[in-house]
MIGU-269966 format. One record per residue (C-alpha): residue number from 1; residue in one letter; x, y, z. Coordinates in Angstrom, 2 decimals, always signed. Layout:
! MIGU-269966
tiro n = NUM | res = A | east = X | north = Y | up = Z;
...
This chain:
! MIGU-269966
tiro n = 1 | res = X | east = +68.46 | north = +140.30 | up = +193.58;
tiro n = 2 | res = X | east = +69.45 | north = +137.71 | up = +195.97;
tiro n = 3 | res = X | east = +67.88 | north = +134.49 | up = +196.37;
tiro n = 4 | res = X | east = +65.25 | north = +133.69 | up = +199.02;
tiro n = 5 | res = X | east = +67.46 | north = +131.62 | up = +200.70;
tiro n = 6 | res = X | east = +70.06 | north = +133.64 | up = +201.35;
tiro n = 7 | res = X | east = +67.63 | north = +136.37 | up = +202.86;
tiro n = 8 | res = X | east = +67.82 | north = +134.66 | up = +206.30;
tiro n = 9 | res = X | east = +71.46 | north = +134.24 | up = +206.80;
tiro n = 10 | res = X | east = +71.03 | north = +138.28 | up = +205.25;
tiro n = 11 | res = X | east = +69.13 | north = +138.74 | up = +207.99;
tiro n = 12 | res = X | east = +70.77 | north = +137.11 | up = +211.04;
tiro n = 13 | res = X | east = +74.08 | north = +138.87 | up = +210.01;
tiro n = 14 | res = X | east = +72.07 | north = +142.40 | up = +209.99;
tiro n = 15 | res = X | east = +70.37 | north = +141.54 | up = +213.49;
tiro n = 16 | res = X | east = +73.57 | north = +140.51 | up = +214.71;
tiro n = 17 | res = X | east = +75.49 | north = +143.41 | up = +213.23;
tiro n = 18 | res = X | east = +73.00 | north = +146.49 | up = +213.89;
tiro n = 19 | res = X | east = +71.08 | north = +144.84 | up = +217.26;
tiro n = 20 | res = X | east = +74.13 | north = +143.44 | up = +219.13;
tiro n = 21 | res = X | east = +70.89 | north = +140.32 | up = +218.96;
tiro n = 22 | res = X | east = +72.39 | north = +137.44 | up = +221.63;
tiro n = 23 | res = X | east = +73.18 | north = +134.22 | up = +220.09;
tiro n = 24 | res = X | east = +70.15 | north = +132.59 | up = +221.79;
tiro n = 25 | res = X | east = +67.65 | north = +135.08 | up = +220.11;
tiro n = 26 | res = X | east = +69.65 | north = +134.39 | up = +216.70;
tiro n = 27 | res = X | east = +69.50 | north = +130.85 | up = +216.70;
tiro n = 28 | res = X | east = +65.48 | north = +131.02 | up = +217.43;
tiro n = 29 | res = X | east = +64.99 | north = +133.41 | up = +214.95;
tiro n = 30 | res = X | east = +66.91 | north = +131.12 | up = +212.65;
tiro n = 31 | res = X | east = +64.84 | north = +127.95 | up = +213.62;
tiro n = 32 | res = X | east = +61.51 | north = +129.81 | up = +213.02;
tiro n = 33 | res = X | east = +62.14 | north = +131.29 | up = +209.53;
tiro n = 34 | res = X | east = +63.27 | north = +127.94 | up = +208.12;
tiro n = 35 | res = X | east = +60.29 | north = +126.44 | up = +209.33;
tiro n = 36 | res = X | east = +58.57 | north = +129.07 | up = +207.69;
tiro n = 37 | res = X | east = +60.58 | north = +128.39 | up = +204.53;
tiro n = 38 | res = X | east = +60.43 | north = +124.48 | up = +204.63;
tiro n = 39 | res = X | east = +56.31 | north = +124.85 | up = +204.38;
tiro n = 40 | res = X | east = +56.20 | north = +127.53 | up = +201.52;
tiro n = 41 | res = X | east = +58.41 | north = +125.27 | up = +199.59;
tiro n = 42 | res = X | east = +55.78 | north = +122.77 | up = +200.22;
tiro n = 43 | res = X | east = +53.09 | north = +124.85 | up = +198.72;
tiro n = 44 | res = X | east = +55.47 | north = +125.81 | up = +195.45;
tiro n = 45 | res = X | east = +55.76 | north = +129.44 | up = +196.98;
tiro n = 46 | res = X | east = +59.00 | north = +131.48 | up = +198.79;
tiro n = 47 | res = X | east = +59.84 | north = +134.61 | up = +200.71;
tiro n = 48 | res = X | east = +59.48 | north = +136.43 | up = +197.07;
tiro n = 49 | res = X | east = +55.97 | north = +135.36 | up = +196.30;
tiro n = 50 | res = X | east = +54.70 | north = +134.84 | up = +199.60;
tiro n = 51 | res = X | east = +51.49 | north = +136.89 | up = +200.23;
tiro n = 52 | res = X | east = +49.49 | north = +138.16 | up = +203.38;
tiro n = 53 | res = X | east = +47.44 | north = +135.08 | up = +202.80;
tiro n = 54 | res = X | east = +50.17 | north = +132.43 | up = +202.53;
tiro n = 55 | res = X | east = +51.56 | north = +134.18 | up = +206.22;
tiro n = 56 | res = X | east = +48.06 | north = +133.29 | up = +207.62;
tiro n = 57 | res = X | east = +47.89 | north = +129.92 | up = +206.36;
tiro n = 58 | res = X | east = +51.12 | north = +129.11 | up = +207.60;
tiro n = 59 | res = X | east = +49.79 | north = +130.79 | up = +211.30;
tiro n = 60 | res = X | east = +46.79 | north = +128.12 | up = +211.13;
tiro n = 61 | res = X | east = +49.17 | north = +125.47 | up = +210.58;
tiro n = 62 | res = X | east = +50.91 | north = +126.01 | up = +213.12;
tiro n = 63 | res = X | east = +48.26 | north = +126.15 | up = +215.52;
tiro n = 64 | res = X | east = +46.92 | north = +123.06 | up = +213.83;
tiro n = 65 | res = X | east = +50.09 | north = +121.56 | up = +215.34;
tiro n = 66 | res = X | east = +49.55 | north = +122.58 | up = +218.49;
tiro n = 67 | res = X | east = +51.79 | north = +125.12 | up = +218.95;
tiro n = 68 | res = X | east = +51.57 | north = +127.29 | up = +222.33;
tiro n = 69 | res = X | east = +50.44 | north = +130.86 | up = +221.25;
tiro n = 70 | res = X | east = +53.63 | north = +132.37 | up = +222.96;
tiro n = 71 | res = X | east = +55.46 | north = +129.86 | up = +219.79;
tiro n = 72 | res = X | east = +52.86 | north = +131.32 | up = +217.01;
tiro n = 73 | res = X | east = +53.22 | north = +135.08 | up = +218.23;
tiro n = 74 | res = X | east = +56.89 | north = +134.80 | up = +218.42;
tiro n = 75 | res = X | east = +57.30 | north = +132.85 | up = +214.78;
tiro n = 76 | res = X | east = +54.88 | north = +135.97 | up = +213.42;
tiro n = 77 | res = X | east = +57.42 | north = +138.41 | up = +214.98;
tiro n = 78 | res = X | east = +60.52 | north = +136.44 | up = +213.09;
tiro n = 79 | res = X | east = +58.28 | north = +136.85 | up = +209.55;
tiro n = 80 | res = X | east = +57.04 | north = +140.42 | up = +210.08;
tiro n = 81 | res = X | east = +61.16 | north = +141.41 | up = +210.97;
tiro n = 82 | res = X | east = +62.29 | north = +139.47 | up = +207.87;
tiro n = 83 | res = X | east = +60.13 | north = +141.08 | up = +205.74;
tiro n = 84 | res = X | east = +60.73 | north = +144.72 | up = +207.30;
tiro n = 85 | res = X | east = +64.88 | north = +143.67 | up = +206.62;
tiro n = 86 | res = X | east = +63.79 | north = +142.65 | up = +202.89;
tiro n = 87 | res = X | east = +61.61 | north = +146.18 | up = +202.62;
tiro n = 88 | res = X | east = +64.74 | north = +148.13 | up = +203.50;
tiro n = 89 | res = X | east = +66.81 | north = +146.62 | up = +201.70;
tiro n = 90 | res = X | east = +64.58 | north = +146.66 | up = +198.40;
tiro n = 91 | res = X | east = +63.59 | north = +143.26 | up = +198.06;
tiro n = 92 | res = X | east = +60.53 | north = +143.57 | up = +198.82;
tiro n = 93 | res = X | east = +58.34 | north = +146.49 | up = +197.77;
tiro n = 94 | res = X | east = +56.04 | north = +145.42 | up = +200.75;
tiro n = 95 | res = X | east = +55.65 | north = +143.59 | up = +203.81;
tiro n = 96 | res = X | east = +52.99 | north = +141.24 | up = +203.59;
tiro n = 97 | res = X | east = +52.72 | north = +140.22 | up = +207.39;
tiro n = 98 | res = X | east = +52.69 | north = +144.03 | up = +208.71;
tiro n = 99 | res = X | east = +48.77 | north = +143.71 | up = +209.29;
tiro n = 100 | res = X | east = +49.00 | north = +140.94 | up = +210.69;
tiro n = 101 | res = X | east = +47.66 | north = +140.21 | up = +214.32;
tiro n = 102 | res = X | east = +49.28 | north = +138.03 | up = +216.25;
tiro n = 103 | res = X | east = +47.81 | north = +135.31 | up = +218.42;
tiro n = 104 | res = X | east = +48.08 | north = +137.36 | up = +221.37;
tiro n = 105 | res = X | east = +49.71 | north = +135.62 | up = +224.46;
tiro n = 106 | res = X | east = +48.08 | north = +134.67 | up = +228.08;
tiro n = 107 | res = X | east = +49.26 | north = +137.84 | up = +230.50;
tiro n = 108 | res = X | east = +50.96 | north = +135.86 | up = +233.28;
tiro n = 109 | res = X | east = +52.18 | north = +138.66 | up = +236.02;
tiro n = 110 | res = X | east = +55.13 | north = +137.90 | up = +237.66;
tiro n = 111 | res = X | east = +54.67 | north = +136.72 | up = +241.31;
tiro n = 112 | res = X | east = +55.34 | north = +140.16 | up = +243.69;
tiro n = 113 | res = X | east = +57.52 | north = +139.60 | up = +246.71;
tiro n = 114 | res = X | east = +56.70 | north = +142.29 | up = +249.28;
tiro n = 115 | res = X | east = +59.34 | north = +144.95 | up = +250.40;
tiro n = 116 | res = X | east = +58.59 | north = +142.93 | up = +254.19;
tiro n = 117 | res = X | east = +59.36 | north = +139.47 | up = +252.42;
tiro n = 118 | res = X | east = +62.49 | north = +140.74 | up = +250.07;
tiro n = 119 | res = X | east = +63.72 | north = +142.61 | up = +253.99;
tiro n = 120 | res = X | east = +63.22 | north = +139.15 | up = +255.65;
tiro n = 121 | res = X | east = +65.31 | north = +137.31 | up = +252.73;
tiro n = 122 | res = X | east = +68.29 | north = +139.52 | up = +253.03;
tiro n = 123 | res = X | east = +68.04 | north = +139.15 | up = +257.19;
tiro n = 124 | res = X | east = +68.01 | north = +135.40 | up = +256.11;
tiro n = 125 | res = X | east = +70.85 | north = +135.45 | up = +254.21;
tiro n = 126 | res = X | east = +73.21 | north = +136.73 | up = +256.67;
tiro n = 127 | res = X | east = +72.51 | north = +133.54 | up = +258.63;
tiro n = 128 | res = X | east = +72.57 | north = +131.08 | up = +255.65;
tiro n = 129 | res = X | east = +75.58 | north = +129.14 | up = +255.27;
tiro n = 130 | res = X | east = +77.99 | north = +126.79 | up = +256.77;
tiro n = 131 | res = X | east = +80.46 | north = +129.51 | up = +258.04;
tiro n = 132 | res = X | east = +81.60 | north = +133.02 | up = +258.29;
tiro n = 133 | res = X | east = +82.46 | north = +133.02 | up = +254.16;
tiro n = 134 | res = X | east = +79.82 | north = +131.52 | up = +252.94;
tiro n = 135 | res = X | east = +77.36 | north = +133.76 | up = +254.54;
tiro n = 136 | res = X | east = +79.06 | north = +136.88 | up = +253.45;
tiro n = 137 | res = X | east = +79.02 | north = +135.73 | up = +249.94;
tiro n = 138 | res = X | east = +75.09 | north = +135.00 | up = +250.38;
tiro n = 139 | res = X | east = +74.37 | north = +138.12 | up = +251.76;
tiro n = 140 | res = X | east = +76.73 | north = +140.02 | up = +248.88;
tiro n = 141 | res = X | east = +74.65 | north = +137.87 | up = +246.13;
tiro n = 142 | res = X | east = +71.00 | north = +138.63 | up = +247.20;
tiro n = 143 | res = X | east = +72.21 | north = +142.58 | up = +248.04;
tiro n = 144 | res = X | east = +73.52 | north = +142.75 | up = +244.94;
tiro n = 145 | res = X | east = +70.48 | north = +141.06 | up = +243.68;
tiro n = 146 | res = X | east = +68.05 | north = +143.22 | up = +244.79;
tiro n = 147 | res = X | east = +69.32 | north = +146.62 | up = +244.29;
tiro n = 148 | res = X | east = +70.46 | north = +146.31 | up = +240.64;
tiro n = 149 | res = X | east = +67.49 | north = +143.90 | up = +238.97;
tiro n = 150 | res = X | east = +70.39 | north = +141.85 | up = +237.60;
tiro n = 151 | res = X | east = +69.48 | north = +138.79 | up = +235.37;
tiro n = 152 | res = X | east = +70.92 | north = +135.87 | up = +237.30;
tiro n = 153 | res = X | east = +73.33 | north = +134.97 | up = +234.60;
tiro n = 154 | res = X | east = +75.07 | north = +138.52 | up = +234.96;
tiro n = 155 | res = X | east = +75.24 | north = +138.18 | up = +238.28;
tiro n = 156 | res = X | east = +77.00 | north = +134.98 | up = +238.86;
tiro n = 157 | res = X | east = +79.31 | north = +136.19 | up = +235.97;
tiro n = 158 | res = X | east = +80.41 | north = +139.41 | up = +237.09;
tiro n = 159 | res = X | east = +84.24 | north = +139.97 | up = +236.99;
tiro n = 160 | res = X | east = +85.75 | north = +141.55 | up = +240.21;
tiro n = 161 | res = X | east = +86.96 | north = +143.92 | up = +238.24;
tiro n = 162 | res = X | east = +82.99 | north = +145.25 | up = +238.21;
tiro n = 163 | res = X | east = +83.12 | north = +145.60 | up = +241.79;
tiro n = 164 | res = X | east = +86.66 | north = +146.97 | up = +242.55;
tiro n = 165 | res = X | east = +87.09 | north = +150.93 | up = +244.22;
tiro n = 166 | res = X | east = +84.13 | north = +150.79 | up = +246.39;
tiro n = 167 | res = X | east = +81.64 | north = +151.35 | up = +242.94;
tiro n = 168 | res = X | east = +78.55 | north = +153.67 | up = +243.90;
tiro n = 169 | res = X | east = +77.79 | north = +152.29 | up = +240.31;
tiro n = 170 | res = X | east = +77.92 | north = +148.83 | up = +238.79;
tiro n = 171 | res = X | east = +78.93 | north = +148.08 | up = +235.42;
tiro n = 172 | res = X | east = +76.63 | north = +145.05 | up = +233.99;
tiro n = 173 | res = X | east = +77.20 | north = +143.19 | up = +230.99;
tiro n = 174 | res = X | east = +73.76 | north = +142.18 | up = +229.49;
tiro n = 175 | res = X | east = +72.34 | north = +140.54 | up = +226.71;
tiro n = 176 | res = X | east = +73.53 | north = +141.10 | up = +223.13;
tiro n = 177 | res = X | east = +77.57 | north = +142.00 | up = +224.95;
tiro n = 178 | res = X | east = +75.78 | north = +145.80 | up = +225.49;
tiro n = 179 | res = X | east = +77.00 | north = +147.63 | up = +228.77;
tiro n = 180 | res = X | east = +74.77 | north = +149.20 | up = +231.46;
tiro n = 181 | res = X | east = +75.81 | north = +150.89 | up = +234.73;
tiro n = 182 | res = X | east = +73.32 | north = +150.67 | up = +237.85;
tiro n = 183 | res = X | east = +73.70 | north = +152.32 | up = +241.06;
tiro n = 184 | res = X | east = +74.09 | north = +150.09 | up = +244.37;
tiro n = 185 | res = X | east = +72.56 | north = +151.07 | up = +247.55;
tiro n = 186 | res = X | east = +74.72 | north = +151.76 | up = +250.73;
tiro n = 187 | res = X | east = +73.50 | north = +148.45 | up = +251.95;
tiro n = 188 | res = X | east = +74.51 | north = +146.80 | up = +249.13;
tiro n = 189 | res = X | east = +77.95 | north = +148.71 | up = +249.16;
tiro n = 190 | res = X | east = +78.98 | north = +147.46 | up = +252.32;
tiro n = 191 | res = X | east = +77.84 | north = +143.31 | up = +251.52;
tiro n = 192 | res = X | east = +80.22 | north = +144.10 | up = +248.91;
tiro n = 193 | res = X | east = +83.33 | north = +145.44 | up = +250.34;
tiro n = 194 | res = X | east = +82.79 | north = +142.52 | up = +253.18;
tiro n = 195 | res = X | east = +82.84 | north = +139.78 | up = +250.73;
tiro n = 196 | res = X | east = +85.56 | north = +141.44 | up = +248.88;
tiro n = 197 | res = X | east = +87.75 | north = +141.49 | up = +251.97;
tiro n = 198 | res = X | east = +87.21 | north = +137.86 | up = +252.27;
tiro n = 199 | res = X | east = +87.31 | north = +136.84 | up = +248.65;
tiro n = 200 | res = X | east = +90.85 | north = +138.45 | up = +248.37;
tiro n = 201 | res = X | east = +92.41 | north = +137.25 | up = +251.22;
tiro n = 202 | res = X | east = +91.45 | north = +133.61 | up = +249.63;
tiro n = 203 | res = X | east = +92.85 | north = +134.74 | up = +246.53;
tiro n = 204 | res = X | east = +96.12 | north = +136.03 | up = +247.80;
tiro n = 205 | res = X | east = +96.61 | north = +132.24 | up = +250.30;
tiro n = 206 | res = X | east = +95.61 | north = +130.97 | up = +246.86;
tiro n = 207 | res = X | east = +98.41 | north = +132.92 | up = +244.95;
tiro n = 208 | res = X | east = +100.54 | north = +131.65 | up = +247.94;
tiro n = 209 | res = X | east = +99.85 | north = +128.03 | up = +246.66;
tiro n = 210 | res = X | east = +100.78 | north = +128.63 | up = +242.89;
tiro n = 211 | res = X | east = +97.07 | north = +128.45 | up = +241.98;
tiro n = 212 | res = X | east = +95.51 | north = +131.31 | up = +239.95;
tiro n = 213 | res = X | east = +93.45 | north = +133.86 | up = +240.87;
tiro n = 214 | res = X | east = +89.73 | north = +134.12 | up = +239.68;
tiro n = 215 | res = X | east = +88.31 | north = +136.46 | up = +237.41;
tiro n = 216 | res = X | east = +85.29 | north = +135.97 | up = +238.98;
tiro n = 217 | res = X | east = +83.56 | north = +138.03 | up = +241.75;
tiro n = 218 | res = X | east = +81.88 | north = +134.60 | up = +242.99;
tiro n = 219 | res = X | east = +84.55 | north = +132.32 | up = +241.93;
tiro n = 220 | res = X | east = +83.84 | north = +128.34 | up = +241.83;
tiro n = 221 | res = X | east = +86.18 | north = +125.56 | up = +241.60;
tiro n = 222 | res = X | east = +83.76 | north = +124.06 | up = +238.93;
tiro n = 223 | res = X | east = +83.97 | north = +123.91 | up = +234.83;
tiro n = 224 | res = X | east = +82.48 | north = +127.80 | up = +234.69;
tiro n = 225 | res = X | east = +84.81 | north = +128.66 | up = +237.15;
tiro n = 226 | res = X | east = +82.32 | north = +131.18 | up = +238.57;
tiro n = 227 | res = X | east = +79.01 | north = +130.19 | up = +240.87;
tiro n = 228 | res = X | east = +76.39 | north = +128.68 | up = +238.86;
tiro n = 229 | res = X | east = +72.79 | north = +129.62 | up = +237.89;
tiro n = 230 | res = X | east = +71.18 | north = +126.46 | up = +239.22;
tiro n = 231 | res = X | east = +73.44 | north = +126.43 | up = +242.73;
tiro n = 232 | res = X | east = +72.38 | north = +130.14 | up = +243.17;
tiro n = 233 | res = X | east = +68.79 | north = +129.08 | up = +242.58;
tiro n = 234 | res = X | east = +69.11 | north = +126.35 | up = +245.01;
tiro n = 235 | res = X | east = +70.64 | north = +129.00 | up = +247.30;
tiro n = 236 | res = X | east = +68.17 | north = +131.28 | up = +247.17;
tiro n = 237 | res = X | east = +65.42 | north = +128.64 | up = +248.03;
tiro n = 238 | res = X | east = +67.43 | north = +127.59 | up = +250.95;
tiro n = 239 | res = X | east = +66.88 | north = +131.17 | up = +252.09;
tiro n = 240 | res = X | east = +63.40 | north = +131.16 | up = +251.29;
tiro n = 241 | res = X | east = +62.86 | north = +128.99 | up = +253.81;
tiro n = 242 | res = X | east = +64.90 | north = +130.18 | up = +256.30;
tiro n = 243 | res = X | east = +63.13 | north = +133.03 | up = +255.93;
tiro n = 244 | res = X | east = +59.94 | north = +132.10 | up = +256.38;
tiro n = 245 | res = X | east = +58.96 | north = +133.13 | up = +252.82;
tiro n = 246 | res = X | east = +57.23 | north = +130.48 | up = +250.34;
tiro n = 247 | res = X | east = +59.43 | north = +129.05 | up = +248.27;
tiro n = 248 | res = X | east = +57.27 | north = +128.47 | up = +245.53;
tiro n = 249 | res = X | east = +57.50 | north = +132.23 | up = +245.27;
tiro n = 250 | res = X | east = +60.84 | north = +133.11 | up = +245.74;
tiro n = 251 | res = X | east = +63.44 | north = +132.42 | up = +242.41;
tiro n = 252 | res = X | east = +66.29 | north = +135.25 | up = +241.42;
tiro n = 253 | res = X | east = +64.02 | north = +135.90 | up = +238.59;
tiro n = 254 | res = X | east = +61.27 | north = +137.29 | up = +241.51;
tiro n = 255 | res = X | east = +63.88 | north = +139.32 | up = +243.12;
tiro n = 256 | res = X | east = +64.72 | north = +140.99 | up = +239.69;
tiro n = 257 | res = X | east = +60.74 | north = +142.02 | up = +239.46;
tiro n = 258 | res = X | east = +60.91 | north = +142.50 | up = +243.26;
tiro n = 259 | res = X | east = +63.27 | north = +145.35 | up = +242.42;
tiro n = 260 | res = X | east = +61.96 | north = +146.95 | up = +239.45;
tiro n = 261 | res = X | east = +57.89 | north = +147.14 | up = +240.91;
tiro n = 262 | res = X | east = +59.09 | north = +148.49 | up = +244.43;
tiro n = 263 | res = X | east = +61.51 | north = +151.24 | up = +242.43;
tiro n = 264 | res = X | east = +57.77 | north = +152.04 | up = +240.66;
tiro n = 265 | res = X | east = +56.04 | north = +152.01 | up = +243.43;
tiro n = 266 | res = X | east = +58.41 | north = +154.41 | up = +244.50;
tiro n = 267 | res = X | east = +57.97 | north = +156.91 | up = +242.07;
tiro n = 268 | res = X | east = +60.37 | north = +155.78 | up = +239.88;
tiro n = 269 | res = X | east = +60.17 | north = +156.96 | up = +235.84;
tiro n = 270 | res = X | east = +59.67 | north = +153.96 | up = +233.86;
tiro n = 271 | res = X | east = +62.65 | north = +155.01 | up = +231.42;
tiro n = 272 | res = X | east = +64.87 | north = +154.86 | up = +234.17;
tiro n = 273 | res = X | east = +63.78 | north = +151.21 | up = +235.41;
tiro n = 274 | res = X | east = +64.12 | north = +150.18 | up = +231.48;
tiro n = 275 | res = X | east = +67.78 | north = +151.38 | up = +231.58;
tiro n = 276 | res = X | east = +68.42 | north = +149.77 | up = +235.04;
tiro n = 277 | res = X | east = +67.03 | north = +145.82 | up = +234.13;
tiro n = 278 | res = X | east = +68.68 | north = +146.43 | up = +230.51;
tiro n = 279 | res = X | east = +65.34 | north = +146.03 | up = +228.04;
tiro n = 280 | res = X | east = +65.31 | north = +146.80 | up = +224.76;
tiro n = 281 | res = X | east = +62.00 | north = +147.89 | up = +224.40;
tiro n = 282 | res = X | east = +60.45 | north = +149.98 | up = +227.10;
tiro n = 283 | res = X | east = +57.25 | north = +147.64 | up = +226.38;
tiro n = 284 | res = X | east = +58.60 | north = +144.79 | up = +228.12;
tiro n = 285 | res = X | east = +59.03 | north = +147.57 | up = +231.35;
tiro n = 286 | res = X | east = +55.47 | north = +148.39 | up = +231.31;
tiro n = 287 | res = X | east = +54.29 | north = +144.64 | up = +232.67;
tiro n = 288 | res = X | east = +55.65 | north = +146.29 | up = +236.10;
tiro n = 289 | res = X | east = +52.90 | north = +148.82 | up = +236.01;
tiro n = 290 | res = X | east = +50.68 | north = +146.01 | up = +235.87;
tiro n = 291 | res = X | east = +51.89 | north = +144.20 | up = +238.59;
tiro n = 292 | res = X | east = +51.53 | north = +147.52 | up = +240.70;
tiro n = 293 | res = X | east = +47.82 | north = +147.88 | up = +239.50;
tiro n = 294 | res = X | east = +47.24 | north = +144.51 | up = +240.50;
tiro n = 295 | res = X | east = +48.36 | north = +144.61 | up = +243.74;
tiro n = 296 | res = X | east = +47.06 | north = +148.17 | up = +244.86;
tiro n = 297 | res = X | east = +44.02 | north = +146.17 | up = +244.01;
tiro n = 298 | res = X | east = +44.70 | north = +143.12 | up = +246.02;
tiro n = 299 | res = X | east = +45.36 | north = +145.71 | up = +249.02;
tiro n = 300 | res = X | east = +42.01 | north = +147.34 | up = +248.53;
tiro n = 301 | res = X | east = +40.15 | north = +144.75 | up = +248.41;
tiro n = 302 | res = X | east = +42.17 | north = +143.11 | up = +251.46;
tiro n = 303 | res = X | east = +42.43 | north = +146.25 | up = +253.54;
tiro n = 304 | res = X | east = +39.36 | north = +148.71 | up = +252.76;
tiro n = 305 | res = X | east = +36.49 | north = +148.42 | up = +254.97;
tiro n = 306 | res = X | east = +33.86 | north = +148.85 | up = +251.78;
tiro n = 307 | res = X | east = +35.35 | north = +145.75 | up = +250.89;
tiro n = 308 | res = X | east = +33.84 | north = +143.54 | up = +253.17;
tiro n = 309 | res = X | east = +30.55 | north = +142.60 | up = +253.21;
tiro n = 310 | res = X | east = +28.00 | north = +144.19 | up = +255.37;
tiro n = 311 | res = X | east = +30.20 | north = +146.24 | up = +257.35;
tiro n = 312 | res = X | east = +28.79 | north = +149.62 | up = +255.89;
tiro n = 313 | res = X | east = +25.58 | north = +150.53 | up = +255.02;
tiro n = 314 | res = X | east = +24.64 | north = +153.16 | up = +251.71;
tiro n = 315 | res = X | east = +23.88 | north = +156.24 | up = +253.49;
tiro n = 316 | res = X | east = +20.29 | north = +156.63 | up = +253.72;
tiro n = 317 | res = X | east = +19.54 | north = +153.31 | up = +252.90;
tiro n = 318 | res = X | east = +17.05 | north = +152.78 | up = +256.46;
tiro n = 319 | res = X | east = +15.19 | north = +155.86 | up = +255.16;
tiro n = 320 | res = X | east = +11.98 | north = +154.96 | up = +253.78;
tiro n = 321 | res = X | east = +10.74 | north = +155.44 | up = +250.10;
tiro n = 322 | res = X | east = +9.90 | north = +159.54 | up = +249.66;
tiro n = 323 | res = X | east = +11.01 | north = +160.58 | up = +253.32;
């Protein structure tokens, strides 16, 4: 049997191995489990002797640190994996954290963008910019943006090679290195061969000067050599206002739930939206069918005339008692 403290470098290697897990989601996993370790070495105990009880002690201390409960529920989800990886692989005959309840987290919805606000954005676009190439680029981004529910990070990254032969699909590399393919919308189709016509001629006067051709289909001359997350975020807030939108409410993050509640909306099966925004588990999808509950209620409540006050009477309410 190995010892406890190899079972979390076991386990990283197996997430890594079998998951495709990103490094980010590796290195947290990694950080929580050793804090886990450090305090049952403080009470004499380890991952071999820990019980349901010791897991639930270690939950109270961590809210007696003041932990956020998004910190607690995710450091309960590291223990309760480990302890499935040590079941499987017969280190455990149990898993003393599988009855566990977590701490539960505070539902924030994401802020919805209306299809009239995301329209006006992309109208803005087109005129944001100090010339002709910059405002093709703008409108290519937030196109591209809004028909594929990219994570901003892909999207700045894409190779050109992604985008070459007019694509009626797009081939996005998400988290973990796993591979999805999306399909772009006409409009989006067309912002895309327009900034590819411009991007190449650059390229080619580029070529002319002895200087290499990007990888990149938003290339930059800075250290990532491709646009960066926080100039497209500054971009996009530029537009915002341009647009007339808030932009308190506007972030790429917004488009990318713009996207997936107005494909729901649509009629849209929610397997297919899981697929398209690249989650692992279809229960980090279903927070879109909240956001559509919630605002079919905000429109009711806005819209229907039973909703305001004193505008409609209960039928038969002027009739007298027994008449």
């Amino acid at each position: 049997m190995r010892a406890p403290s190899s079972w979390i470098s076991a386990f990283l290697e197996a997430q890594a191995a079998e998951l495709g897990a990103a490094n980010n989601t590796l290195l947290a996993y990694g950080r929580d489990l050793k804090d886990f370790d450090s305090w049952l070495a403080g009470q004499a105990r380890d991952f071999i002797a820990a019980t349901r009880e010791d897991v639930e002690r270690y939950l109270v201390h961590c809210d007696a640190q003041g932990l956020a409960k998004s910190t607690r529920a995710r450091r309960l989800s590291a223990i309760k994996q480990l302890y499935r990886f040590a079941f499987e692989e017969g280190l455990r005959s149990d898993n003393p954290a599988i009855q566990i309840s977590g701490p539960g987290q505070d539902k924030r919805l994401p802020k919805v963008l209306s299809v009239e606000e995301v329209d006006r954005l992309l109208i803005a676009a087109r005129e944001t910019g100090r010339g002709t190439h910059e405002r093709v680029r703008n409108t290519c981004l937030m196109e591209l943006l809004y028909a594929t529910g990219m994570r901003v990070s892909e999207l700045v990254g894409l190779p050109v090679s992604a985008a070459r032969g007019d694509p009626r699909l797009l081939l996005i590399l998400g988290k973990g290195g796993k591979e999805r393919m999306v399909p772009l919308s006409p409009d989006a189709r067309d912002a895309l061969a327009a900034w590819l016509s411009l991007r190449d001629a650059e390229d080619a006067a580029a070529q002319a000067r002895k200087q290499p051709a990007s990888r990149f289909l938003f290339p930059s001359r800075g250290k990532a050599g491709h646009l960066t997350r926080h100039r497209f975020y500054m971009l996009i807030k530029e537009i915002a206002l341009a647009a007339g939108v808030p932009p308190t409410k506007v972030t790429p993050h917004t488009l990318r739930h713009a996207f997936a509640t107005h494909l729901l909306a649509g009629g849209a099966d929610l397997r297919a939206i899981q697929t398209m925004l690249g989650h692992a588990d279809v229960a980090t999808t279903e927070i879109y069918t909240h956001v559509l509950e919630a605002r079919l209620s905000e429109l009711v409540l806005e819209h229907h005339p039973l909703a305001e006050a004193g505008t409609r009477k209960v039928a038969g309410s002027t009739s007298s008692d027994g008449q």
